[in-house]
C-alpha positions, -999 to 999 in steps of 0.1 A, spaced: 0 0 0 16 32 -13 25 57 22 0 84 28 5 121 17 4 148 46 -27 158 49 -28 192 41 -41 214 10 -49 194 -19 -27 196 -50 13 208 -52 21 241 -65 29 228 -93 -5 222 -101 -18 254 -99 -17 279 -127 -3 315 -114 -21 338 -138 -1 354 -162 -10 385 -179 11 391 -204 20 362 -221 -19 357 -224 -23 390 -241 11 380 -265 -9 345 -275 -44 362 -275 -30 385 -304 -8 356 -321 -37 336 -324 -59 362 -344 -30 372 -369 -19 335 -379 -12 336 -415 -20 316 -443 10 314 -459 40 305 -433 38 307 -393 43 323 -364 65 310 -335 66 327 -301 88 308 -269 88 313 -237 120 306 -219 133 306 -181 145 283 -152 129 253 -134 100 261 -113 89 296 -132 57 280 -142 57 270 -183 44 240 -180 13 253 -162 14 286 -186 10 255 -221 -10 241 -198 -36 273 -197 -27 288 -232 -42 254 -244 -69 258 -224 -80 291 -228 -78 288 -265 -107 258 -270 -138 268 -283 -156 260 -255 -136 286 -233 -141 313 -262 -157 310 -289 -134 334 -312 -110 308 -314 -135 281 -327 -108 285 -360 -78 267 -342 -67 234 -343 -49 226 -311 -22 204 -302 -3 200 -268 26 177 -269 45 174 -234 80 159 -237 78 151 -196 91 117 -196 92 109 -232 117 85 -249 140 106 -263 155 77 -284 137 77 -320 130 115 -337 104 99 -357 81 96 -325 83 136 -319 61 136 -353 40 110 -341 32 130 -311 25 158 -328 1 137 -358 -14 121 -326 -23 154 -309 -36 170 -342 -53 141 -357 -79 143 -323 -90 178 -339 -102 162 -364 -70 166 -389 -62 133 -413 -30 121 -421 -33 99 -453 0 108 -468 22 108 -436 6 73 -423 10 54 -460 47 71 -460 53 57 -422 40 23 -431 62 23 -460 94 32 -438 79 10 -415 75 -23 -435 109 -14 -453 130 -5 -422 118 -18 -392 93 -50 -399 93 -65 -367 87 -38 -346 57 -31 -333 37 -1 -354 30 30 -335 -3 36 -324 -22 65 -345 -49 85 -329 -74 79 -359 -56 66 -381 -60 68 -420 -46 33 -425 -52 4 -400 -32 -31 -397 -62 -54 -400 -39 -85 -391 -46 -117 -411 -81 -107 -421 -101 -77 -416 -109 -66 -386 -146 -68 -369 -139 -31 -357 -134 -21 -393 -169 -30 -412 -165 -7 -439 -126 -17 -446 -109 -21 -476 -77 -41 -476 -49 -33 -502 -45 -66 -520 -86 -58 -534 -100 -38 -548 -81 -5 -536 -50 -19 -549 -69 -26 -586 -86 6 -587 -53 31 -573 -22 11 -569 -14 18 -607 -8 54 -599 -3 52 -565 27 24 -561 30 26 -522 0 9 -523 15 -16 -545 43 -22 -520 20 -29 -487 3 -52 -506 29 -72 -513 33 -76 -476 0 -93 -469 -38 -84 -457 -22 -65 -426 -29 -32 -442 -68 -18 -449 -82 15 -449 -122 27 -444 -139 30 -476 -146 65 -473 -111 75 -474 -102 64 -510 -110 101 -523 -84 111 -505 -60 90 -527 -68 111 -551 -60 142 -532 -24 129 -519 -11 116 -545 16 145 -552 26 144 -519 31 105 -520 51 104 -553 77 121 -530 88 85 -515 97 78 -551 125 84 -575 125 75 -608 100 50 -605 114 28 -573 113 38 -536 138 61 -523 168 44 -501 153 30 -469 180 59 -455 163 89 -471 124 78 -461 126 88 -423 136 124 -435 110 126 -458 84 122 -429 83 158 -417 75 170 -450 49 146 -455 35 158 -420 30 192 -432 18 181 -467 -15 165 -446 -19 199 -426 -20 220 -459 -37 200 -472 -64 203 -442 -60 246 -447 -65 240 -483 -99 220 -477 -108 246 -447 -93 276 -458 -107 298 -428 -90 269 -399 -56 277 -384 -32 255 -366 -18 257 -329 13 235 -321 26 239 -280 58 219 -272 60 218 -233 100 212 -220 116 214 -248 153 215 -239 144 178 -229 153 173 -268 184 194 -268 199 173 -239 187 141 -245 189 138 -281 208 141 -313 245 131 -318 265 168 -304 262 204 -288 253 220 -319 219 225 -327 226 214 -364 233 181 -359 200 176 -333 179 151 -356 146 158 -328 156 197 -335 161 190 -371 127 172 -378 104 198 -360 121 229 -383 119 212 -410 79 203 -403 73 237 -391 93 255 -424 70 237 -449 34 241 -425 11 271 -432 -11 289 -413 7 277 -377 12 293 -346 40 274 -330 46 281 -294 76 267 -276 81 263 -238 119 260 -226 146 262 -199 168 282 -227 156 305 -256 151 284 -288 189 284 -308 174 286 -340 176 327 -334 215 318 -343 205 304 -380 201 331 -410 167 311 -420 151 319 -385 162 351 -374 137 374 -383 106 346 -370 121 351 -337 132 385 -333 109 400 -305 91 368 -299 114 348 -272 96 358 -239 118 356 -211 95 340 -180 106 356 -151 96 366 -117 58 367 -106 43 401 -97 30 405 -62 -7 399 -66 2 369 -89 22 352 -56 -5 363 -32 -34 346 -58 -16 309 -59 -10 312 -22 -46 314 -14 -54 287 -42 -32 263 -24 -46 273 5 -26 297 28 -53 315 47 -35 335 76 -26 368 57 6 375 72 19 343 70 13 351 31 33 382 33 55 363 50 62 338 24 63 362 -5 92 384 9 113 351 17 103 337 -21 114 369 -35 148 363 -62 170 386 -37 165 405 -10 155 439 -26 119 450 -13 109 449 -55 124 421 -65 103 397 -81 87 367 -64 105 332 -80 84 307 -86 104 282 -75 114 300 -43 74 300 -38 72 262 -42 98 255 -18 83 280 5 46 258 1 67 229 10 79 244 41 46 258 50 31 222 44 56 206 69 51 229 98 10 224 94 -6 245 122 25 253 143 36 278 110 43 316 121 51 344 99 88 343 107 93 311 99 92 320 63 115 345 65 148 347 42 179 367 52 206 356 27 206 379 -6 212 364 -37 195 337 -54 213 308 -45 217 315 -11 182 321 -4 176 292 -25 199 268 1 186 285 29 151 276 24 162 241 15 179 241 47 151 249 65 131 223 48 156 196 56 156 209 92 121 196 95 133 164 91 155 157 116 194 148 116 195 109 107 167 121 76 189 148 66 215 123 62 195 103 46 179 125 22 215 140 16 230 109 4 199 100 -23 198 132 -33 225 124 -59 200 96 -77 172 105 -97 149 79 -82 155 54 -52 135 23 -36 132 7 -6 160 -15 -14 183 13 -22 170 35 11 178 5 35 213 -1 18 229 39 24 215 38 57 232 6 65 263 17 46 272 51 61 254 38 99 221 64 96 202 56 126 170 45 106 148 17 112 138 4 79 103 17 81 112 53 81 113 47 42 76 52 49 79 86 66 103 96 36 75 84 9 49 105 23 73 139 28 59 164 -1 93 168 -14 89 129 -28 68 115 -58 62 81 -57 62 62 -91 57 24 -102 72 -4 -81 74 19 -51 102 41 -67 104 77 -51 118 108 -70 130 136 -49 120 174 -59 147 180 -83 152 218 -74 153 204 -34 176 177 -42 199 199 -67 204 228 -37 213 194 -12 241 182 -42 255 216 -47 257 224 0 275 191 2 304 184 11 323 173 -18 337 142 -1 304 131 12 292 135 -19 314 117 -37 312 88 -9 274 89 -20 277 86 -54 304 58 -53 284 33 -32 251 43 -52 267 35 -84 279 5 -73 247 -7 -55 225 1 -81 255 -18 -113 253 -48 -87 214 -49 -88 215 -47 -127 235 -79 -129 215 -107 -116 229 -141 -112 202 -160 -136 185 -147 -174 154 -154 -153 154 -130 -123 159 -99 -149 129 -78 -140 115 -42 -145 134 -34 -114 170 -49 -127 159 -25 -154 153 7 -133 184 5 -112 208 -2 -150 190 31 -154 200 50 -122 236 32 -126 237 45 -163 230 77 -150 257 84 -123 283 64 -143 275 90 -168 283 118 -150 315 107 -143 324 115 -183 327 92 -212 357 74 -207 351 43 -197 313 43 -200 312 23 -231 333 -7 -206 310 -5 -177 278 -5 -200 289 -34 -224 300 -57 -190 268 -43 -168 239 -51 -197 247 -86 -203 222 -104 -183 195 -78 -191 211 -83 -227 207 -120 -226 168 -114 -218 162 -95 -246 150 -66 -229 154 -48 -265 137 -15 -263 151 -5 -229 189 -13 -240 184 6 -274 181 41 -254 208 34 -233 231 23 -265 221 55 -281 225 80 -252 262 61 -251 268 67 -285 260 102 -283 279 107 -255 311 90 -271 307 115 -302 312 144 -288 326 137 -261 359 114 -277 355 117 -313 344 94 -338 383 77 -339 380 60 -305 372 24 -301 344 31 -271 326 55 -304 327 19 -323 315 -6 -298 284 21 -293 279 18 -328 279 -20 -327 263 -26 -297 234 0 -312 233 -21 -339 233 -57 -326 205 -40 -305 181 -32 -335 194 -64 -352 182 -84 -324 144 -64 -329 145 -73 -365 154 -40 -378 185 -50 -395 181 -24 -425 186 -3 -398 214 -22 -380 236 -26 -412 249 10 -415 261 13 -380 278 -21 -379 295 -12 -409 307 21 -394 317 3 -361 341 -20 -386 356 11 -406 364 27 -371 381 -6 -356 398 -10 -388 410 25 -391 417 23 -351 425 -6 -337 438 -31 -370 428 -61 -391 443 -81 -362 423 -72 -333 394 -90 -315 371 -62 -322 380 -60 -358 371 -97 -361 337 -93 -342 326 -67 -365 336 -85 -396 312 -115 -382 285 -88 -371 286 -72 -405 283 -108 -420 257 -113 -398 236 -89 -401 240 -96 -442 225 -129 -435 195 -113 -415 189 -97 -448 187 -129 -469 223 -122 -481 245 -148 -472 264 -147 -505 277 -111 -496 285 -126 -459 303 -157 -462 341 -139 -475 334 -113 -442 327 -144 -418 361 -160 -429 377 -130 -427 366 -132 -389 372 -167 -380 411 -167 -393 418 -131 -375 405 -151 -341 420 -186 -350 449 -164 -349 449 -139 -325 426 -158 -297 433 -192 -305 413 -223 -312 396 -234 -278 377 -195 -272 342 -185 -270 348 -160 -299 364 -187 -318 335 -212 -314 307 -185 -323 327 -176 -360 330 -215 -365 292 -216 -353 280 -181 -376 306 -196 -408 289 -226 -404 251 -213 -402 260 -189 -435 268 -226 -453 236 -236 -443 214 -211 -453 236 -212 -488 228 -252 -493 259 -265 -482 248 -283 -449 279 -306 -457 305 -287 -457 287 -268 -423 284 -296 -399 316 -304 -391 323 -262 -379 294 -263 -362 304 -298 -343 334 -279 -337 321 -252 -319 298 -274 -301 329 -290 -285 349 -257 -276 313 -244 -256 310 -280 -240 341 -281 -225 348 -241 -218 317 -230 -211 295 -260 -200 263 -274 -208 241 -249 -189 250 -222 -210 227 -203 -237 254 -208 -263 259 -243 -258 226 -249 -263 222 -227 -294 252 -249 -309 232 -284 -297 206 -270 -318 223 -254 -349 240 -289 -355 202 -302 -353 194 -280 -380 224 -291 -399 212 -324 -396 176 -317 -403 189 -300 -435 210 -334 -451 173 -354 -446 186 -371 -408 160 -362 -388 160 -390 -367 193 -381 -356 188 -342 -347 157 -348 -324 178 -352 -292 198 -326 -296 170 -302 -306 155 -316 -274 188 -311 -254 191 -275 -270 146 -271 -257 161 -282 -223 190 -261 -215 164 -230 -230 137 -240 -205 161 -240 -175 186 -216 -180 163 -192 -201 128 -200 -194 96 -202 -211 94 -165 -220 119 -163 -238 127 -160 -281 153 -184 -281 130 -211 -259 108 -202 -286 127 -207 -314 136 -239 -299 98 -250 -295 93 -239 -329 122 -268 -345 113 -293 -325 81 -292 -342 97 -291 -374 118 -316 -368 89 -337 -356 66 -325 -390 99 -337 -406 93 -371 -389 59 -374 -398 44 -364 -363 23 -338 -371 -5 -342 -345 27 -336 -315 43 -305 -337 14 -280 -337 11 -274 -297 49 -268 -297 40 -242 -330 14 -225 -306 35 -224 -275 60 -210 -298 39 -183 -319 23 -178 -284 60 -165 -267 70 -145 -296 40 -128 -299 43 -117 -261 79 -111 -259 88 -99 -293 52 -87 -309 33 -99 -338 53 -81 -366 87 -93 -356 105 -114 -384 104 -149 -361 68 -144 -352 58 -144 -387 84 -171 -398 67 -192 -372 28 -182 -378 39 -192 -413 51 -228 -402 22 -236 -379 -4 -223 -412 18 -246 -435 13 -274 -407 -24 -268 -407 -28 -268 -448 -12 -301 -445 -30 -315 -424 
């Protein structure tokens, strides 16, 4: 049961809009003068805790309909970044597609270009979900919840593909795509826009199509103005400096692909008001092609006027008057008599109000130091105060995390002997300085905890972040594949995060040893954010010469590989081997594990011819350099020998992959996920020369080792299920293959989603099964 909030005044400050004059009068007069032709963009810019995200949160507000009927012409959009993924730049125009499209806008040309980038780049990953969506995946047949549904391979593809080939292309991929009757007119309208996919009569390059998708996103919304000529558009992007800091590949603003995507969106969109909430004032000011937009239009968002303080204070409720004035003079930025009230200073000052309850008195509000980050500390200190020493201490010492639990509470208390029983990590939940999230996870006021950080001393501090970061790396790494849970996932997280802030040498190490386990489970998604932050981080940060920049790249890419996006995958494995060339050598260890994860990813592709000089090029740099009876050396005999396979010559690839069935026997025993892969690739091998009989007990030993060391939710158990029912089709035993085809398709379905590359290879075996039958 989650602790219990003191029970004072409903609602944080946070919550709570303080009324702001101006910038409503600046959007009220933005919002009647949007033109047709081009846009407007106004930002509003300033610290934490000043109030923006409440001031989108009102501007949106204020501007429906219902709330004023003058601006019955705008189609609104809100997109908060708060806690968004900043991993994939594509999403940021999803977001804003989503928020549009439930104003009624449609987005034929944007959702058929997705699903085209989609199908071509990243097939087995799950589609994004579309608020309304023009096109629909209607699975195997149509769907009951689209009556009126037309799916591509009918009639829509007879009557339009001929002139509109992207329909032409999803067909090819099956029923899964269908779209409502009523929308074929607008076929007709799009087709312009679509024929931008194209060049000279094929697709574009699988590379070009995801830049193409902000251009096709304002295509649909002119296309809207064009239809409704008198209907203007409102975008608001809440924390926006989330994408500067999070995302792109440097410091400079041209190389953001998040940054990149929205200007080139907003640059081809008419008749848009863009409005833009920030920390910092949007760097596109800097850029020639900007300039002028933003000259006189980035708001600074400073300090509240008196009656706007004294209004939030009596929404919160304070109701003793002096205590008011009280609390507005020690909020105040410095101590001039006319300085302006800080919102944050406010906040904090609710905080401390909300601690003392009933026992508060005007002076204990009061502020005496005079600049900002004085006062700042000393109301923090006064906060902490209220705790008591040991909580101090403790509060102190987590301060440095973004998020702890229970487990991580109980652990600095017993490290550094805080007199704490265990429960107190109750008292700390229900402190209003905390929120609690999922699993019990609490995350500290970040403007409280960032004045604790910067009054520390630096050798407690230090102490802190050493013992967190190693608490939190040890949690990550679990002993078994099975115990990897959405905590082991949280506290890789928090690890990631302090190891980061150490700098980037030797971040690329720690991540590569402390993901393995998590790794080995396939948590896919999770690991592909961290993989990207670290290659960021190694760009700028060491250059793209340095061997940690190429292991981000081929960790990145054994990442999307792994989620069947290996379009994606290819380019950045082949940078990760120019770099280790160039770097490192032909005759390194890394050089040779990018030549095999090039060859690879070829194979993934249905290239094997293109793969099989690369994968000898690997196994005789690691014959040589590591030797005959190493891991490395058994998985190129085992990935040489696979590529034979899949090129016919299961002959001359049975006795490589015996081979490296003997080096993982004997060095890394028979409980180990690579054994059992190699118990079940010489299976295969086996199955593929017409000896059947002989493969079953090792695809059953290979089923085995999966089941116990794995477990049953996992891709590789699944793939094992999935041949040993071919094996046993291959024997003639039909009726005891198709459970183990469902308790395969079921897994992979779960785990990996119903679009990935092994789901459909094994839907397809169990239908083949059933035809047969």
């Amino acid at each position: 049961m989650p602790a219990k909030r003191e029970n004072f005044a409903e609602g944080t400050a946070a919550e709570i809009f303080v009324d702001r004059n101006d910038p409503k009068r600046v959007f009220e007069n933005a919002a009647l003068s949007i033109p047709t032709q081009g846009c407007l963009i106004h930002t509003w810019y300033g610290p934490g805790g000043q109030g923006k995200s409440a001031l989108a949160r009102e501007l949106f507000r204020m501007s429906a309909a219902e709330a004023e009927p003058s601006y019955a012409h705008l189609r609104r959009a809100l997109v908060p970044l708060q806690d968004k993924p900043k991993t994939d730049p594509i999403f940021l125009l999803i977001w804003i597609r989503n928020a549009f499209a439930k104003t009624g806008v449609s987005f034929p040309a944007f959702d058929l270009s997705l699903a085209i980038m989609w199908e071509k780049t990243r097939s087995g990953e799950t589609f994004p979900t579309l608020e309304n969506p023009w096109l629909h995946r209607a699975g195997s047949a149509m769907s009951d919840a689209l009556p009126d549904g037309v799916g591509l391979i009918r009639e829509a593809l007879e009557e339009t593909a001929g002139t509109i080939p992207l329909l032409g292309f999803l067909a090819k991929r099956g029923t899964r795509w269908a779209f409502d009757k009523g929308k074929k007119s607008w076929l007709e309208k799009t087709r312009p826009q679509l024929q931008a996919f194209y060049r000279d009569g094929a697709l574009i390059e699988d590379h070009e199509m995801p830049g193409r998708l902000p251009w096709m996103l304002a295509q649909d919304l002119n296309r809207h103005l064009k239809d409704h000529p008198k209907d203007r558009f409102v975008l608001l992007i809440d924390e926006y400096e989330g994408l500067i800091e999070g995302a792109g590949t440097g410091p400079r603003w041209q190389e953001n692909v998040f940054d990149k995507y929205l200007r080139d969106f907003v640059k081809e969109t008419d008749g848009l008001l863009l409005l833009i909430f920030s920390r910092e004032r949007l760097h596109w000011e800097d850029h020639p092609d900007w300039r002028e937009d933003l000259e006189g239009n980035q708001h600074l968002l400073g300090g509240l006027p008196d009656e706007d303080a004294e209004e939030w204070l009596c929404k919160v409720p304070v109701d003793d008057a002096e205590i008011r004035t009280a609390m507005i003079e020690g909020a105040r930025e410095t101590a001039a008599p006319a300085a302006p009230v800080y919102a944050l200073m406010l906040e904090l000052q609710i905080i401390h109000w909300r601690q003392l309850g009933t026992k508060a008195v005007p002076a204990d509000f009061n502020v005496s130091a005079t600049s900002f980050e004085a006062r700042r500390l000393e109301l923090v200190t006064l906060i902490m105060r209220g705790y008591g020493g040991p909580m101090q201490e403790a509060l102190a010492r987590l301060a440095v995390v973004q998020r702890f639990d229970r487990t991580a509470f109980e652990a600095v208390t017993r490290e550094f002997n805080i007199p704490l029983a265990d429960s107190a990590f109750d008292r700390i939940a229900a402190l209003s300085m905390m929120s609690a999230g999922d699993e019990g996870w609490l995350t500290p006021h970040r403007a409280i905890a960032d004045a604790i950080v910067e009054a520390e001393d630096p050798a407690r501090l230090e102490s802190s972040r050493a013992f967190l970061l190693s608490h939190f790396t040890d949690r990550a790494k679990p002993e078994r594949i099975l115990d990897v849970e959405e905590t082991t996932l949280a506290c890789l997280a928090e690890a990631a995060r302090l190891k980061r802030a150490e700098g980037a040498d030797g971040y690329v190490d720690w991540l590569n040893a402390a993901d393995v386990q998590i790794h080995r489970a396939r948590r896919d998604a999770f690991l592909e954010r961290l993989w990207r932050e670290a290659l960021d981080m190694s760009l700028v940060s060491l250059g793209s010469d340095h061997p940690s920049t190429a292991t981000s790249y081929n960790n990145l890419a054994s990442n999307l590989n792994d989620q069947g996006r290996a379009a994606e995958a290819e380019p950045l494995y082949r940078k990760a081997l120019e770099i280790r060339e160039r770097v490192l050598g032909t005759d390194h260890p890394s050089t040779a594990t990018s030549y095999n994860n090039v060859a690879y990813n070829l194979n993934a592709q249905g290239r094997a011819a293109e793969a099989e000089p690369l994968l000898r090029k690997g196994l005789e740099i690691r014959e040589r350099v590591l030797g005959t009876d190493h891991p490395d050396t058994a998985a190129s005999y085992n990935n040489l020998a696979s590529n034979l396979d899949d090129l016919g010559r299961a002959a001359e690839a049975e006795p490589l992959l015996r081979k490296a069935l003997e080096i993982r026997e004997r060095v890394l025993g028979t409980d180990h996920p690579h054994t059992a892969q190699s118990y079940n690739n010489v299976a295969m091998s086996l199955n593929a020369q017409g000896r059947a009989t002989e493969a079953e007990p090792l695809l059953r030993k290979a089923l085995e080792i999966g089941e116990r060391v794995l477990g049953t939710d996992h891709p590789d158990t699944a793939a094992s299920y999935n041949n040993v029912a071919s094996n046993l089709q291959a024997l003639g035993r039909a009726a005891e293959a198709e459970p183990l085809y469902r308790k395969a398709l079921e897994i992979c379905e779960r785990v990996l989603g119903t679009d990935h590359p092994t789901t459909r290879a094994i839907r397809s075996n169990l239908e083949a099964l059933r035809r047969r039958r």
